[in-house]
C-alpha positions in Angstrom: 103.3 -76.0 -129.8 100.8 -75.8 -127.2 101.4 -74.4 -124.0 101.1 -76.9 -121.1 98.8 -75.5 -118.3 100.5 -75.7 -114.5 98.1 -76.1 -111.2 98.8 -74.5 -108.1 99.3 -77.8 -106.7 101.9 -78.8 -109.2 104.2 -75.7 -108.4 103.7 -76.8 -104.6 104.6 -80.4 -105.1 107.9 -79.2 -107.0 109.1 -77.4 -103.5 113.0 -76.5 -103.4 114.4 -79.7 -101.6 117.5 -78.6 -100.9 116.5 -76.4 -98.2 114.7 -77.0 -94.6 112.6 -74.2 -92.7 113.5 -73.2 -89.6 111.9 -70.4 -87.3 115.2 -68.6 -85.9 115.9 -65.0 -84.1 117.8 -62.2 -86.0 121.0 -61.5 -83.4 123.4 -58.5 -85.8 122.4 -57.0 -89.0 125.7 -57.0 -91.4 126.4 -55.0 -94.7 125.3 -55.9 -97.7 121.5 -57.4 -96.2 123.3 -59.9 -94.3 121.7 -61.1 -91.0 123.3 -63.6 -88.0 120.5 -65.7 -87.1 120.1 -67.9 -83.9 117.8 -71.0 -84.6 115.7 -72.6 -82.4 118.1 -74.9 -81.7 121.4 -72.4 -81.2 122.7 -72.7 -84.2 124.0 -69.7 -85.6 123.7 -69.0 -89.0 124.6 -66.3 -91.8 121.3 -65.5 -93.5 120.3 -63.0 -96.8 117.3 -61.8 -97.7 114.6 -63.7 -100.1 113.9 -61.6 -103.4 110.5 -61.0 -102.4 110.9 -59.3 -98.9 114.0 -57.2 -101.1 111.3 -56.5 -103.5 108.8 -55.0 -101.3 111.5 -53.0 -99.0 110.5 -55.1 -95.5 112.7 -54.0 -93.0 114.4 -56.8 -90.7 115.8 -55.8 -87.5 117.6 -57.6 -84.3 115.2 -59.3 -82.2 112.9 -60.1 -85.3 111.7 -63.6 -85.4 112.2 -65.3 -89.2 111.1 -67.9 -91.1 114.7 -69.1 -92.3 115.2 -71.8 -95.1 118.8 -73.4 -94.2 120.7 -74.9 -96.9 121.1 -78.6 -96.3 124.3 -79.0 -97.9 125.7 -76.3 -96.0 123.9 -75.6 -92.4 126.2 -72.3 -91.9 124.3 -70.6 -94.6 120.3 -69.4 -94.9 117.6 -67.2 -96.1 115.4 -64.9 -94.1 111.8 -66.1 -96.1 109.6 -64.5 -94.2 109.6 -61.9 -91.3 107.0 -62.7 -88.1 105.4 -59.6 -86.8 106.4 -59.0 -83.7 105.0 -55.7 -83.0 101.4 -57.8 -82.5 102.9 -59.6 -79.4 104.6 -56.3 -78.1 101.6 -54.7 -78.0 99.7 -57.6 -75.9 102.6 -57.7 -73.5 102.1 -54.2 -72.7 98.4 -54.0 -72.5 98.5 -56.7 -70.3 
């Protein structure tokens, strides 16, 4: 059998559907990598970590701003995809 060859533009088009992304603000940090997460829109959600920020030990704190993917079958649930950095704008703030 031959292996079938995959563009980076087919793995894009396949995106998980079942989720929507949301920019939210991390509000308590529970056991077990657990985060409450206010959205944008006040919604409070119960988030976990992605895999990848696990992988590479990227510490999420309260008062970080997250790129959460909310479940759409269940809008009480999330994951934390990716962490803004916030230090940046702290920095500016102060300077300033």
């Amino acid at each position: 059998m031959k292996k079938i060859k995959t563009n980076k533009k087919d793995k894009a088009e396949k995106q998980n559907l079942s989720e929507v992304d949301v920019i939210g603000t991390v509000l308590e940090a529970r056991p077990n990598a657990m985060f409450d997460v206010e959205l944008e829109n006040g919604q409070r959600v119960l988030c976990t970590i992605s895999g990848k920020i696990r992988v590479k030990h990227i510490h999420i704190t309260p008062g970080d701003k997250c790129l959460i993917g909310v479940n759409i079958y269940d809008m009480s649930k999330g994951r934390i995809k990716f962490r803004y950095d916030t230090r940046v704008q702290q920095k500016e703030k102060t300077s300033a």
